[in-house]
Phi, psi and omega in degrees: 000125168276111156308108164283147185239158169270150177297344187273292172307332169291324171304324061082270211271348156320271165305317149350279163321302186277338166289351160296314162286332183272330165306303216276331189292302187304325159315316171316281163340271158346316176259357193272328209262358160285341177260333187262136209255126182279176206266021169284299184318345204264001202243037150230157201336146140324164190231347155219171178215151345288125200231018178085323212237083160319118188219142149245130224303026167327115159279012158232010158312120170289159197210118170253179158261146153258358210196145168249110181244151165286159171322163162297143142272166176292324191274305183242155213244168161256300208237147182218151196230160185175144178204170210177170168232140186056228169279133181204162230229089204208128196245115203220140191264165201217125177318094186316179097115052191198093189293158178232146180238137195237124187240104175266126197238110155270115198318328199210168189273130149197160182293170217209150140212161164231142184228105190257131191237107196238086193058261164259349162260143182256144173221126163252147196225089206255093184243100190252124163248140164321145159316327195259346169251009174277340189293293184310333181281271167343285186300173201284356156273018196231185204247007195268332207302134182070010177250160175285156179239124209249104176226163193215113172247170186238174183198145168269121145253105209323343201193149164317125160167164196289110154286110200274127173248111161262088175299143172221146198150164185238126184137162144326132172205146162243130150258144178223136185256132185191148163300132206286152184282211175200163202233173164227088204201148138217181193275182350298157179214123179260114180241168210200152184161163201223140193032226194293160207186102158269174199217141152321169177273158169162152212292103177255128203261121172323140204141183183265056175276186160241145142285116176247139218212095152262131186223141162255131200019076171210136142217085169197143162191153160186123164255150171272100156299135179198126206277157176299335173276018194070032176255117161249135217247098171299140190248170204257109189267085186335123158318139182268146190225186200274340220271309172314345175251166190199109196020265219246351222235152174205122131001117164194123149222170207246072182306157172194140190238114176284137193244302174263136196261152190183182162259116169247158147255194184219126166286107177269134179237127190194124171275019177203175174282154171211165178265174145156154184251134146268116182205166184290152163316149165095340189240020175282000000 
């Protein structure tokens, strides 16, 4: 037996069809732009320093977890905490195949180092401010006196295994150990911060980029790159010159080229306060 359709009815089931679709486009449309953060927004500034973590502050950037890790087990942590006063020796086991941001927190500034021994890697962690920006944190212009003073670095540990903290320092301190959050950025991006400093993952895309860097009463700097799967890529930092300074403030960029696009962060080492951008060549 053959169905017949009328020409009224095929007209019909027509329009049907296409008001199903352009209602399903629309919907569609409606949650991507309630979800997706536009790249005009990604790129301002941070809004204070010192905040331990370099970040850049959007307030409509999403803040993830980067990494899914299982729960604690009785044996191995994924994120852990521990404090003291002066020098200590704190041994702690740790969830593997997982970068970590190690957060030191002090009532008050003073120099810290940390030295983490995690299977066959060591990560030294040294935080010294210049004379003239521990005076500037301190002294009676400046806004750090009596607040806790905050630095931050990230480190990988390759495996379940037992992790060594050697502190050296005077004073109260907390370390807090955690899995680094992520951003929803790519560059350019601007971070800030007064001595050592991680910044969240956010996306870096294969290309040419620079680091334009401003520090103030500082000569010491250097940054890292470290990939989400914990691989790390120093970048090459121009010797420093008379040519770079403007009284207390000194200049510095930093070329560099990515290859494998991934989420990284980026680890600051600075003995004074500082700015700096990330963006593809050519467009600071």
């Amino acid at each position: 037996m053959k169905i017949k359709f009328s020409g009224i009815t095929v007209i019909l089931a027509v329009l049907l069809i296409a008001f199903l679709l352009v209602a399903g486009c629309t919907q569609n449309a409606a949650t991507q732009t309630g979800t997706q953060t536009p790249a005009a927004t990604q790129t301002t500034p941070a809004t204070s320093v010192p905040t331990g973590q370099a970040t850049a502050a959007a307030a409509t950037q999403t803040v993830t977890p980067t990494q899914t890790a299982t729960p604690d087990s009785s044996d191995y942590k994924v994120d852990t905490e521990f404090e003291g006063s002066g020098d200590r020796d704190v041994s702690v086991n740790l969830k593997g195949g997982i970068v970590r941001m190690l957060t030191f927190t002090q009532p008050k500034y003073a120099d810290s180092s940390v030295v983490i021994r995690t299977g066959d890697a060591i990560f030294v962690f040294e935080n010294a401010l210049s004379n003239e920006a521990k005076a500037a944190y301190t002294g009676d212009a400046g806004k750090g006196a009596g607040t806790p003073y905050i630095w931050s670095q990230a480190f990988y540990v390759p495996q379940d295994i037992e992790t060594a903290f050697t502190i050296d320092t005077t004073g109260d301190w907390k370390a807090d150990v955690k899995v680094p959050l992520a951003i929803n950025a790519i560059p350019p991006i601007s971070l800030r911060g007064l001595g050592d400093a991680a910044s969240p993952f956010f996306q870096i895309n294969p290309g040419d980029y620079e680091i334009d860097a401003s520090l103030e009463n500082a000569d010491n700097f250097g940054v890292t790159l470290m990939s989400f799967d914990g691989k790390i890529y120093p970048l090459d930092t121009p010797k420093f010159t008379d040519a770079q300074l403007n009284g207390n403030t000194r200049e510095v960029k930093i070329p560099f080229k990515v290859e494998d696009g991934n989420n990284y962060l980026v680890n600051v080492i600075c003995n004074g306060k500082w700015e700096l951008t990330l963006a593809p060549a050519g467009s600071n």
